[in-house]
Backbone as JSON Lines, residues from 0, in Angstrom:
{"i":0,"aa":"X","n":[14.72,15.32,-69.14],"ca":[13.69,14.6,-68.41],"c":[14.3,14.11,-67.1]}
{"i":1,"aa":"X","n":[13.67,13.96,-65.95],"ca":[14.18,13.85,-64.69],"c":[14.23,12.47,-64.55]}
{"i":2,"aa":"X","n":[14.73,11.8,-63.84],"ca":[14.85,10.73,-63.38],"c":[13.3,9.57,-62.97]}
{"i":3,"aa":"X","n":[12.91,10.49,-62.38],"ca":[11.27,10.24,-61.87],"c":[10.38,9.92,-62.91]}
{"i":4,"aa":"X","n":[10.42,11.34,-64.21],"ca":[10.23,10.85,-65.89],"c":[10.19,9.67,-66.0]}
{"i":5,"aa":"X","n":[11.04,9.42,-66.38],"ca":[11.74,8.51,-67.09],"c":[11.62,6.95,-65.96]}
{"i":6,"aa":"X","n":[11.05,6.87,-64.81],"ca":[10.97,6.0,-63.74],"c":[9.27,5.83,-64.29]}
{"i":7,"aa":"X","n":[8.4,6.45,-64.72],"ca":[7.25,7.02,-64.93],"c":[6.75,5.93,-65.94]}
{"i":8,"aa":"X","n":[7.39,6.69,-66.99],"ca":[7.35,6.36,-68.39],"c":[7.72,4.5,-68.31]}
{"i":9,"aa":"X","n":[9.06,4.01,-68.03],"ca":[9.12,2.84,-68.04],"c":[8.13,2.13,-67.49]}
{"i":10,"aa":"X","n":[7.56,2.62,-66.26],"ca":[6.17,1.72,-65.43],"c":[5.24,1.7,-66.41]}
{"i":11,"aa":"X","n":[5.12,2.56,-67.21],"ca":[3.6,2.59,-68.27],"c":[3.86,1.62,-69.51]}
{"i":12,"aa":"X","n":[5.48,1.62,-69.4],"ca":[5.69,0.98,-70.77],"c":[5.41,-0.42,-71.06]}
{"i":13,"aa":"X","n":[5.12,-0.98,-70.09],"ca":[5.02,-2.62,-69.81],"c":[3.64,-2.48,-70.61]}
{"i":14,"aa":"X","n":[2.68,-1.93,-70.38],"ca":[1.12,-1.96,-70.85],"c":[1.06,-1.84,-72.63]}
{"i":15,"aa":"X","n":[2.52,-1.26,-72.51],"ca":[2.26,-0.86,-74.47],"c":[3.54,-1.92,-74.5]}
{"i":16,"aa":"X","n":[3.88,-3.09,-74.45],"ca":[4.46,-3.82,-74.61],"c":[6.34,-3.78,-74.85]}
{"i":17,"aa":"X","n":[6.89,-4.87,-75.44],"ca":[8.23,-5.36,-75.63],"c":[9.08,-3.62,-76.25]}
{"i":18,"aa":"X","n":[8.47,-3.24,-77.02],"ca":[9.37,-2.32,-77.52],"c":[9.48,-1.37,-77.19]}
{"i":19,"aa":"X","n":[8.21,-0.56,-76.38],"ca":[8.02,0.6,-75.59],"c":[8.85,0.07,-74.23]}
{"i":20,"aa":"X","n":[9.08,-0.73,-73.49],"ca":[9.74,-0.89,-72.82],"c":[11.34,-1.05,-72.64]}
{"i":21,"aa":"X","n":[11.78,-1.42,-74.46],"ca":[13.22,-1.32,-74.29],"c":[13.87,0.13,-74.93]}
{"i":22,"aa":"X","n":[12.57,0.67,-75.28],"ca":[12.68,2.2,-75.82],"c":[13.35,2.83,-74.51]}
{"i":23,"aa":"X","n":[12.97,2.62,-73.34],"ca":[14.02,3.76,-72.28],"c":[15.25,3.19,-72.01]}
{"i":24,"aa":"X","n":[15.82,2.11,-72.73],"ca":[17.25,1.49,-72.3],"c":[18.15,2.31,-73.41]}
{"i":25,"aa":"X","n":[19.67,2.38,-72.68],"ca":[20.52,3.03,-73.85],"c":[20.96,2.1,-74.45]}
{"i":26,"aa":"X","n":[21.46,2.13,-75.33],"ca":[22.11,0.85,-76.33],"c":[23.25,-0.1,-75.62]}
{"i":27,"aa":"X","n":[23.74,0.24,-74.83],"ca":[24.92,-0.22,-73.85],"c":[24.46,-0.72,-72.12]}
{"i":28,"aa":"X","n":[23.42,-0.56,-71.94],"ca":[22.85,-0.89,-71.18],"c":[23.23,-2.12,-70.77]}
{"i":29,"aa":"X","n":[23.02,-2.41,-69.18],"ca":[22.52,-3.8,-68.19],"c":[21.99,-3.7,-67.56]}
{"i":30,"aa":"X","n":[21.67,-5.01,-67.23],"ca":[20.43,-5.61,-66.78],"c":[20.76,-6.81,-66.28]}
{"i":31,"aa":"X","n":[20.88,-6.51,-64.13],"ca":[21.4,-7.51,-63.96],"c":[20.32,-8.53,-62.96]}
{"i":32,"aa":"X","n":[20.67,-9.66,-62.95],"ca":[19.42,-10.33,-62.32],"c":[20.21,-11.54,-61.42]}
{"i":33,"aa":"X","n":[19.53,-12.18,-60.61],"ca":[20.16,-12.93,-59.67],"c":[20.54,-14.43,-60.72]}
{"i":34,"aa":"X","n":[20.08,-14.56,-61.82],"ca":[20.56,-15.55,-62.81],"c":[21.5,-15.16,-63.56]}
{"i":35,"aa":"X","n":[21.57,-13.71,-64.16],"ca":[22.61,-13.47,-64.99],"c":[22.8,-11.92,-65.33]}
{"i":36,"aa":"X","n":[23.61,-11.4,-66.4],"ca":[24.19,-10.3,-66.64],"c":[23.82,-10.32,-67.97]}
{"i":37,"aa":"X","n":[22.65,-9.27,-68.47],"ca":[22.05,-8.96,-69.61],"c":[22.68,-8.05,-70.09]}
{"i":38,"aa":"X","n":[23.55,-7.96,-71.19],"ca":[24.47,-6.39,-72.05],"c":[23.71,-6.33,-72.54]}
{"i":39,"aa":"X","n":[23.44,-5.02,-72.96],"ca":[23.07,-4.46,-74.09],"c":[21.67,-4.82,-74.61]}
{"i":40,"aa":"X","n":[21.08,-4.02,-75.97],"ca":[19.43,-4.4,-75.78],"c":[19.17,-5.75,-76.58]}
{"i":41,"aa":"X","n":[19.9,-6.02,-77.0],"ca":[19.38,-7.44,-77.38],"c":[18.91,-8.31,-76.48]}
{"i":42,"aa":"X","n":[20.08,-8.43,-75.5],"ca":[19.97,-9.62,-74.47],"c":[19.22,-8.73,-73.61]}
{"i":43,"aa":"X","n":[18.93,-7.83,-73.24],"ca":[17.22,-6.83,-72.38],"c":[16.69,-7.86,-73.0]}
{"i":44,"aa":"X","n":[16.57,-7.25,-74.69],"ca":[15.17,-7.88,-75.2],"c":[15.23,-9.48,-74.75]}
{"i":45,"aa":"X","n":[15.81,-10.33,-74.73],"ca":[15.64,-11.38,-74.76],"c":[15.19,-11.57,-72.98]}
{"i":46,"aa":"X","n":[15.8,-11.18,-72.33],"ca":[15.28,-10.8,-70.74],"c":[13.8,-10.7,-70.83]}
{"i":47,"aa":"X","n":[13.51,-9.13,-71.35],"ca":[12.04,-8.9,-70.62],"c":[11.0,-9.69,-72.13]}
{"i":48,"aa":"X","n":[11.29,-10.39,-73.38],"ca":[10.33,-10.85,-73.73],"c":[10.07,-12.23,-73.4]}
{"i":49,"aa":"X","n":[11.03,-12.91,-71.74],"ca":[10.47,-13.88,-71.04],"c":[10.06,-13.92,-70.07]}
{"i":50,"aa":"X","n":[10.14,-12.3,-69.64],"ca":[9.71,-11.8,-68.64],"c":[8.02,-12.21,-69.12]}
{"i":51,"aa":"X","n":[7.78,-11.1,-69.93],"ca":[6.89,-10.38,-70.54],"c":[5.42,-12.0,-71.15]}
{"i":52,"aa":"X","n":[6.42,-12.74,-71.25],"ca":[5.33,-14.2,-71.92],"c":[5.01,-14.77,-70.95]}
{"i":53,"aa":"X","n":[5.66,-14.74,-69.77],"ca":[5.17,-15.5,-68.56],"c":[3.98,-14.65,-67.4]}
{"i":54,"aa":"X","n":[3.94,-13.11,-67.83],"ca":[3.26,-12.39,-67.1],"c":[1.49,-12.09,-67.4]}
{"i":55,"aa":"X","n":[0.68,-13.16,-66.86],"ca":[-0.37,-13.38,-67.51],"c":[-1.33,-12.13,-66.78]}
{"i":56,"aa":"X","n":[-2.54,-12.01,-67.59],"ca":[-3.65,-10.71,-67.02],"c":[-3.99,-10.82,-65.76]}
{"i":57,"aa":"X","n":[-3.35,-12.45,-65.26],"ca":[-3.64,-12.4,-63.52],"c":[-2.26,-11.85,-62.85]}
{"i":58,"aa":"X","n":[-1.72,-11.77,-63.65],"ca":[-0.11,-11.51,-62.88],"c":[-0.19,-9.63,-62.48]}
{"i":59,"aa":"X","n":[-0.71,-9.07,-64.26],"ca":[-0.86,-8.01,-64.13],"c":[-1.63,-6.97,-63.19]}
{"i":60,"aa":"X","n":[-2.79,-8.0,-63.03],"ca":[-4.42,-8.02,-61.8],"c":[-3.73,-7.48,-60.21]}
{"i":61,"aa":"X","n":[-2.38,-8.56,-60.01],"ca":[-2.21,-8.16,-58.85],"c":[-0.92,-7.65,-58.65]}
{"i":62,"aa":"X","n":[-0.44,-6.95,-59.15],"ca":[0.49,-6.01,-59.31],"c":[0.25,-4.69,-58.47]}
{"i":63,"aa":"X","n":[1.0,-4.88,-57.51],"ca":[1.33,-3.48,-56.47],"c":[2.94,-2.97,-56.71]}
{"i":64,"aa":"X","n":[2.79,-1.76,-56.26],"ca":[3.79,-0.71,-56.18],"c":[3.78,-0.56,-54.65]}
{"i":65,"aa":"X","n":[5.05,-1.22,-53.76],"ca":[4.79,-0.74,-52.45],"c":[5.47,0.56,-51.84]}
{"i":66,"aa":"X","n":[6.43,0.56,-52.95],"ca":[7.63,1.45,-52.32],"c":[8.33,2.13,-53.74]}
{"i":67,"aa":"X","n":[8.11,3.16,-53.7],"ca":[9.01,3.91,-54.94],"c":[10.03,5.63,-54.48]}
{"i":68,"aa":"X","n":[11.2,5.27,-54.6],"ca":[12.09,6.15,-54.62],"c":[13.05,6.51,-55.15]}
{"i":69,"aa":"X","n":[13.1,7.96,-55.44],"ca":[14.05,8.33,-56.15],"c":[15.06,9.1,-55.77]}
{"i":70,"aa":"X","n":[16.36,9.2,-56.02],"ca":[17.58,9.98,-55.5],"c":[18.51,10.2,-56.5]}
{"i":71,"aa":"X","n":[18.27,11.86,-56.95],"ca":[18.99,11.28,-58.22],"c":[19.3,10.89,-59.45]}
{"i":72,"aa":"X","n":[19.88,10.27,-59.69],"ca":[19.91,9.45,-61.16],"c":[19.34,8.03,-61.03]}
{"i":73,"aa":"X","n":[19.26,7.73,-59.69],"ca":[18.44,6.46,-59.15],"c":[17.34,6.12,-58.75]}
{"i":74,"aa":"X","n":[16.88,5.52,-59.47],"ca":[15.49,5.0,-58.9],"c":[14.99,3.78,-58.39]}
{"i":75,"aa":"X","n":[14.56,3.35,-57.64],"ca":[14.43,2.19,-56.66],"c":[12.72,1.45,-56.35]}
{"i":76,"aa":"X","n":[12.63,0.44,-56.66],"ca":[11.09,0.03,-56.73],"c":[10.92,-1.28,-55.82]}
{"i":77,"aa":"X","n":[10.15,-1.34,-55.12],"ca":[9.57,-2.33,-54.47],"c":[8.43,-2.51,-54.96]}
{"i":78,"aa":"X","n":[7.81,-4.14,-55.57],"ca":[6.46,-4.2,-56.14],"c":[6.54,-5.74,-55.76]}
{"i":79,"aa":"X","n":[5.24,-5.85,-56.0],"ca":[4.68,-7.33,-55.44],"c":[3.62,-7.63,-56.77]}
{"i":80,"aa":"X","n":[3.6,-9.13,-57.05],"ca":[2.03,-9.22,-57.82],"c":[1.65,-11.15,-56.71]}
{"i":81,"aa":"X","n":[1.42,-11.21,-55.69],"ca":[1.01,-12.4,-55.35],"c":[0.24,-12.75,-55.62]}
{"i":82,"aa":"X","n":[-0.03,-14.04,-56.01],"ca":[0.7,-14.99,-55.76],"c":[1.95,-15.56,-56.37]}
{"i":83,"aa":"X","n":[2.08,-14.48,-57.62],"ca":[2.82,-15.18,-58.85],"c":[4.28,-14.82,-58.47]}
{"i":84,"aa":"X","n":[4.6,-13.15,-57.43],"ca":[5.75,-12.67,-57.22],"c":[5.61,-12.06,-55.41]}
{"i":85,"aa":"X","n":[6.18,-12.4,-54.82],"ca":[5.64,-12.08,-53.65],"c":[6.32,-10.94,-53.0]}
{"i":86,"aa":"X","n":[7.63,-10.44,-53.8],"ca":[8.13,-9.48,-53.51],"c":[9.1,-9.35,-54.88]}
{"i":87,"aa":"X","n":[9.68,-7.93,-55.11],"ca":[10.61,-7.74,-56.33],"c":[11.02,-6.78,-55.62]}
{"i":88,"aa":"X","n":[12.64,-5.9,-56.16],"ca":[13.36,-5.14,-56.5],"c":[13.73,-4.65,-57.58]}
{"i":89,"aa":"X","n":[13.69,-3.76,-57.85],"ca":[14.33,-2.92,-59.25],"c":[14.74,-1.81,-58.78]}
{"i":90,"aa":"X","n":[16.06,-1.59,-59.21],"ca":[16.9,-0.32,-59.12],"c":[17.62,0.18,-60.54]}
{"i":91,"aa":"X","n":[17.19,1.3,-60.81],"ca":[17.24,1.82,-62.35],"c":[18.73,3.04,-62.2]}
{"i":92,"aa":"X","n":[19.36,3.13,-62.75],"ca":[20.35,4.31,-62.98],"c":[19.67,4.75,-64.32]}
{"i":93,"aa":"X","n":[19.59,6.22,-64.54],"ca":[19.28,7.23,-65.1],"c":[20.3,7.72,-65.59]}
{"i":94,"aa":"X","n":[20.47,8.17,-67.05],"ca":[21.37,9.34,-66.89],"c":[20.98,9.64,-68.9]}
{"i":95,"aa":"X","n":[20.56,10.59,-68.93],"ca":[20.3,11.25,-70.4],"c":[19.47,10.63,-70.96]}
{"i":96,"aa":"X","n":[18.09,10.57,-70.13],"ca":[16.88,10.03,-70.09],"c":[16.56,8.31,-70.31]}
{"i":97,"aa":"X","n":[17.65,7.51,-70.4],"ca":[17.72,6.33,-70.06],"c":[18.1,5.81,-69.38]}
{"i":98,"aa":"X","n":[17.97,4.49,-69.56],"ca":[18.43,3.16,-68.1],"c":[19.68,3.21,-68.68]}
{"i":99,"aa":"X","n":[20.61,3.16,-67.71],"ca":[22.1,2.78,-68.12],"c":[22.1,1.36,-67.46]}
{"i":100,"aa":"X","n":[21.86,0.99,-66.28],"ca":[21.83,0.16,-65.27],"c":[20.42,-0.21,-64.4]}
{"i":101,"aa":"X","n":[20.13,-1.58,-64.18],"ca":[19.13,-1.99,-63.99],"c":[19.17,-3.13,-62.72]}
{"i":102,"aa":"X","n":[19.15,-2.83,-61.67],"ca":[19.15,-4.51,-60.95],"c":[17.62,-4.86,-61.02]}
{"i":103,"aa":"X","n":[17.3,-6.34,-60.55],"ca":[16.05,-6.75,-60.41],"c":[16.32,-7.97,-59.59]}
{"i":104,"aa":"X","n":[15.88,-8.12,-58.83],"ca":[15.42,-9.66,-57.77],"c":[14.03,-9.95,-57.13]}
{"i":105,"aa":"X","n":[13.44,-11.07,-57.83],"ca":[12.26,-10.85,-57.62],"c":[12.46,-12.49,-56.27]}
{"i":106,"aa":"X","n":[11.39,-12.12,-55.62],"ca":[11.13,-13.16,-54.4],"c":[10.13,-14.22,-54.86]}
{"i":107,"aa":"X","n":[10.04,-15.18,-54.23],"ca":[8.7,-16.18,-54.37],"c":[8.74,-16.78,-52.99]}
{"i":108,"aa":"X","n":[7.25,-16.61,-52.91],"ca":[7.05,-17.19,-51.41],"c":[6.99,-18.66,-51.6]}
C-alpha cells in the first residue's frame, strides 16, 4: 500500500473511531507533540482517546484539509477546524503500511 493509502485510510479512520485509528500505527510507533513523546500504542492510545473526547460534532463540522502532501514515505497535512483549532500540522512516516512516526502541532488563535 502506498504511502498516500495509508495517508487515506488514517483520515477516514477518525469517523470509525479510537481503534480504527490506532489500527495504522506499528506497535513501536511515536507520536510526537509539542507537550510530549508518545511510544508505542498504548500511550497513542492514550494520546488520541483525549484527542478524540474533546473533539465535539462542532469540531468535526469545521474541519478543513488545507494542504496535503506526499513524498515518499512521508506524508504531511495542514488542517484547520476554527474556531476550536485554527491551524494544525501532522507529518506521518510510512513504511510497511504503517505510521512509524508522527509529528503534530496544532495552533490556537
Amino acid at each position: 500500500m502506498s504511502t498516500a493509502a495509508v495517508f487515506d485510510r488514517h483520515l477516514g479512520a477518525f469517523a470509525q473511531g479510537l481503534d480504527a485509528v490506532l489500527a495504522d500505527y506499528d506497535a513501536a510507533a511515536v507520536v510526537i507533540t509539542p507537550d510530549a513523546v508518545h511510544h508505542g500504542i498504548e500511550e497513542i492510545r492514550q494520546f488520541f482517546a483525549g484527542f478524540l473526547a474533546e473533539a465535539t460534532p462542532e469540531f468535526w463540522a469545521a474541519f478543513r484539509v488545507e494542504t496535503r502532501q506526499v513524498a515518499g514515505e512521508v506524508a504531511y497535512l495542514v488542517w484547520s477546524a476554527a474556531p476550536f483549532v485554527t491551524r494544525a500540522t501532522d507529518t506521518l512516516l510510512v513504511r510497511d503500511d504503517r505510521i512509524l512516526v508522527q509529528t503534530f502541532t496544532p495552533f490556537h488563535g
